[in-house]
Residue frames relative to the residue before (quaternion, step in Angstrom):
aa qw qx qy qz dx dy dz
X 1.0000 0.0000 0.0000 0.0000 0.00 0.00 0.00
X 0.6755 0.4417 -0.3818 0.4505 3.62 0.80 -1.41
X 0.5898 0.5591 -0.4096 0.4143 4.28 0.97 -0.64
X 0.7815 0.3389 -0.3036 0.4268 3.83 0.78 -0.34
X 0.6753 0.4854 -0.3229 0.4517 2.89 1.27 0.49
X 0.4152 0.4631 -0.3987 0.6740 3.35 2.00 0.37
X 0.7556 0.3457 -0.4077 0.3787 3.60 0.41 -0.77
X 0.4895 0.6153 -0.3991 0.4718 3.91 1.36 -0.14
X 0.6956 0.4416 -0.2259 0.5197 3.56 0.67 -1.06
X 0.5520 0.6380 -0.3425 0.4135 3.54 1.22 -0.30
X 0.7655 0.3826 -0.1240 0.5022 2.98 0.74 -1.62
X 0.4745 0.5748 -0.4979 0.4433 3.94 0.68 -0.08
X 0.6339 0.6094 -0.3339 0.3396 3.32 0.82 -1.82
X 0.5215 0.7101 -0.3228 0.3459 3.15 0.94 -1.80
X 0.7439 0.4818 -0.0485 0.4606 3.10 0.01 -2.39
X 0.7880 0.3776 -0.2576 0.4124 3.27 0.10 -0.41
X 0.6806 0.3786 -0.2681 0.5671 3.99 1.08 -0.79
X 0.6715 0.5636 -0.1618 0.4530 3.68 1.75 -0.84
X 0.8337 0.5076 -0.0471 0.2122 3.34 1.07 -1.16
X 0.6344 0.4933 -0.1523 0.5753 2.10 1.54 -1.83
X 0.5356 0.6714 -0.3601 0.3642 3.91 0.46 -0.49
X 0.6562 0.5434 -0.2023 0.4829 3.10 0.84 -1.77
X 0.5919 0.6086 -0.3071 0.4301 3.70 0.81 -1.21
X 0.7120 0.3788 -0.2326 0.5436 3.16 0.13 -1.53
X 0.5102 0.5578 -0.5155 0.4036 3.89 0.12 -0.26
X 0.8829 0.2280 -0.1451 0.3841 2.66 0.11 -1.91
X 0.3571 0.6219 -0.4829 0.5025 4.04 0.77 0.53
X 0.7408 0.4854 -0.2489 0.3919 3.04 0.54 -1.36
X 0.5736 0.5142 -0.3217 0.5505 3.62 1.09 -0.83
X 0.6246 0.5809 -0.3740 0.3641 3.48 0.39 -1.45
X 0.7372 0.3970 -0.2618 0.4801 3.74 0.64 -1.20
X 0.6551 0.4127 -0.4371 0.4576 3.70 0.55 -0.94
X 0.5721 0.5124 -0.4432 0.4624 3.92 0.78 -0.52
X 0.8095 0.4675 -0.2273 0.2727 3.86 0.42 -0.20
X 0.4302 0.5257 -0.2873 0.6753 3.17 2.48 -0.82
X 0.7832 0.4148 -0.3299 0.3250 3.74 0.79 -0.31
X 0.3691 0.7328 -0.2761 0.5006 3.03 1.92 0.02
X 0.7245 0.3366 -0.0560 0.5989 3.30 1.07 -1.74
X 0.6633 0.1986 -0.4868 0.5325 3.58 0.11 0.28
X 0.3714 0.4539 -0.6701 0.4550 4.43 0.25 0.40
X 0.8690 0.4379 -0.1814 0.1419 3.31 -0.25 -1.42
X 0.4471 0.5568 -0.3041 0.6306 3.20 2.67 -0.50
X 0.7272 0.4175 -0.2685 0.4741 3.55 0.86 -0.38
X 0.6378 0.4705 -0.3429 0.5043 3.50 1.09 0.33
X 0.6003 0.5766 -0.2283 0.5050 3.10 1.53 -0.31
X 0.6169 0.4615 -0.2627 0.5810 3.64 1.20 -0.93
X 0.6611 0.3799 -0.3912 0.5154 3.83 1.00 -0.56
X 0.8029 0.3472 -0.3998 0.2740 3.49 0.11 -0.21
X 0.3247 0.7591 -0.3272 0.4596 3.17 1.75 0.54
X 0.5003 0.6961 -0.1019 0.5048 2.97 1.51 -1.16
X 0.8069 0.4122 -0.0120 0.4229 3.02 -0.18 -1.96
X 0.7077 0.3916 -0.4134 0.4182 3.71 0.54 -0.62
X 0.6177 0.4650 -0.4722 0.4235 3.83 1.03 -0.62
X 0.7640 0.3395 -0.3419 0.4291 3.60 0.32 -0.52
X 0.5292 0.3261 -0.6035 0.4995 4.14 1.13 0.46
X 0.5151 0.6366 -0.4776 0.3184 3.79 0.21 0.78
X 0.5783 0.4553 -0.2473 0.6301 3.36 1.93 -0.61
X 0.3535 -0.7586 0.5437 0.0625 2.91 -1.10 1.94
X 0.8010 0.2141 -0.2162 0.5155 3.90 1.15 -0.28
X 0.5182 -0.6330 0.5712 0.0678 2.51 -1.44 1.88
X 0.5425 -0.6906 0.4358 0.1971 3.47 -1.40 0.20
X 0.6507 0.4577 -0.2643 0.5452 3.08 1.60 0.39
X 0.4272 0.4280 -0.4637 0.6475 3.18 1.82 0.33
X 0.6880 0.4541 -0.4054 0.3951 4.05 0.45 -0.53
X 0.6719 0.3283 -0.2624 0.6098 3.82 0.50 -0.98
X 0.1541 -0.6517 0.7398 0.0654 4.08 0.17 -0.10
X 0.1425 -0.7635 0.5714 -0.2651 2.09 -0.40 2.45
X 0.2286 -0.6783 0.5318 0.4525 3.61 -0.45 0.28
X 0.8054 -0.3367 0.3239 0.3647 3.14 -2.36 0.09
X 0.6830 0.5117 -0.3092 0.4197 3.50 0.61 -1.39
X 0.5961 0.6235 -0.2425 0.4440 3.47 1.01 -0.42
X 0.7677 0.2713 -0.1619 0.5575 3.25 0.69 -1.18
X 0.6675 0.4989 -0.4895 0.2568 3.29 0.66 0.47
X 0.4543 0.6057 -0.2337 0.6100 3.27 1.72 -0.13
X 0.6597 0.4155 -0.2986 0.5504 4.12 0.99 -0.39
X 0.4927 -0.6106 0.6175 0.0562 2.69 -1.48 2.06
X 0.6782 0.4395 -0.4205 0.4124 3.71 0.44 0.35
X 0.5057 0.5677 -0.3368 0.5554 3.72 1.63 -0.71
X 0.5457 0.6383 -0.2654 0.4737 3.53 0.78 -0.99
X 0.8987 0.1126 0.0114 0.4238 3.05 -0.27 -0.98
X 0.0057 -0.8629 0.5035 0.0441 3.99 1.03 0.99
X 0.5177 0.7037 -0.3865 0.2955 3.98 0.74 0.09
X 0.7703 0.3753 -0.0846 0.5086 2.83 1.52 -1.71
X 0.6267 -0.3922 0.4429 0.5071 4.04 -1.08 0.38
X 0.6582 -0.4898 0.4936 0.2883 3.74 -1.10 0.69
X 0.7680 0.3417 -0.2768 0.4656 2.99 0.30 -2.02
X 0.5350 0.6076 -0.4186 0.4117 4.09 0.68 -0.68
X 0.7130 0.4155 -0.3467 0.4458 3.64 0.38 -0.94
X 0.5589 0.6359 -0.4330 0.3096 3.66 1.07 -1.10
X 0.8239 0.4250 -0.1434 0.3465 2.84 0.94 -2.13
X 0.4979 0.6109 -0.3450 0.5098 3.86 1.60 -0.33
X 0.7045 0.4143 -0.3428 0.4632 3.62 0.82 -0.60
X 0.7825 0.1077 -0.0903 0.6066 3.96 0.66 -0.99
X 0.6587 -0.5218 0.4539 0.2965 3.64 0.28 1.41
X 0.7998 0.2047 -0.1468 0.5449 4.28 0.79 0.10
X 0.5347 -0.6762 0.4620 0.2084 3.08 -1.62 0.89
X 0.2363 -0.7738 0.4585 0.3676 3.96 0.35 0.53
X 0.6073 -0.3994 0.5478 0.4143 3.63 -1.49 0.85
X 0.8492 0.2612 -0.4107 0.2047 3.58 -0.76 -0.25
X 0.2954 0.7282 -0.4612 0.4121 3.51 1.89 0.48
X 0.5593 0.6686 -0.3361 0.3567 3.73 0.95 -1.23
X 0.8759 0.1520 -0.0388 0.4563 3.12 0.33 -1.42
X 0.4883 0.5736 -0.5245 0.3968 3.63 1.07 0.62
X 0.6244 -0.5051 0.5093 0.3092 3.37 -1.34 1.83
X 0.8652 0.2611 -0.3731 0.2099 3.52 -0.13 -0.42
X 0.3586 0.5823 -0.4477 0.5761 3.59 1.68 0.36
X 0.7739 0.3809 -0.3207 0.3912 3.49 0.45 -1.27
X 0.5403 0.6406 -0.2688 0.4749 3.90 1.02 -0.97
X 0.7764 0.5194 -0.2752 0.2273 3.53 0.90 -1.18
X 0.4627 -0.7319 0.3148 0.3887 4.22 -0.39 0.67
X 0.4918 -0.6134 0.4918 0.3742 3.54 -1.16 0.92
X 0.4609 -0.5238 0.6399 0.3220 3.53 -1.31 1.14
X 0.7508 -0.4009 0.4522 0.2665 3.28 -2.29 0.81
X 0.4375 -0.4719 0.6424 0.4162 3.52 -1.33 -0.26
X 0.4535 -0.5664 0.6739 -0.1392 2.77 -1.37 1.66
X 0.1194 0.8605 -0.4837 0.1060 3.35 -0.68 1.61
């Protein structure tokens, strides 16, 4: 009797120096896995905010600079026809090229909303 009751008092210990940790871990994950859920979806929201003012601009920049084909197939801005040009440029090589500045259709294009 007195052994199943050491081996009872064992196993609580266990559970308790073993378990209860493990729980809280895995809670803990559970929640950081959902605030990261909800900020994907705040960030999918602020990009398509984005994206609808510039699917409102009817000229592309490769219909302005007449670009040849062989060109535009190689241009991260042909490529992607959803997003602002000067966006795809700067999403593909981490920068906005100098000649985005002064193209009429960067300059021509409307200022997305305020983004809260």
């Amino acid at each position: 009797m007195e052994f199943l009751r050491t081996l009872e008092t064992l196993l609580i210990g266990l559970g308790i120096r073993l378990g209860l940790p493990l729980a809280l871990t895995a809670l803990a994950a559970w929640l950081l896995l959902r605030l990261d859920q909800r900020w994907q979806e705040q960030a999918r929201a602020r990009h398509a905010k984005l994206a609808v003012g510039a699917a409102r601009h009817s000229v592309r920049c490769w219909e302005e600079n007449d670009c040849p084909a062989e060109k535009r197939a190689s241009c991260p801005a042909y490529a992607r026809q959803n997003v602002p040009c000067w966006q795809a440029f700067r999403e593909s090589t981490g920068r906005m090229p100098e000649q985005c500045l002064g193209c009429s259709v960067f300059r021509n294009a409307p200022v997305p909303a305020a983004i809260l």
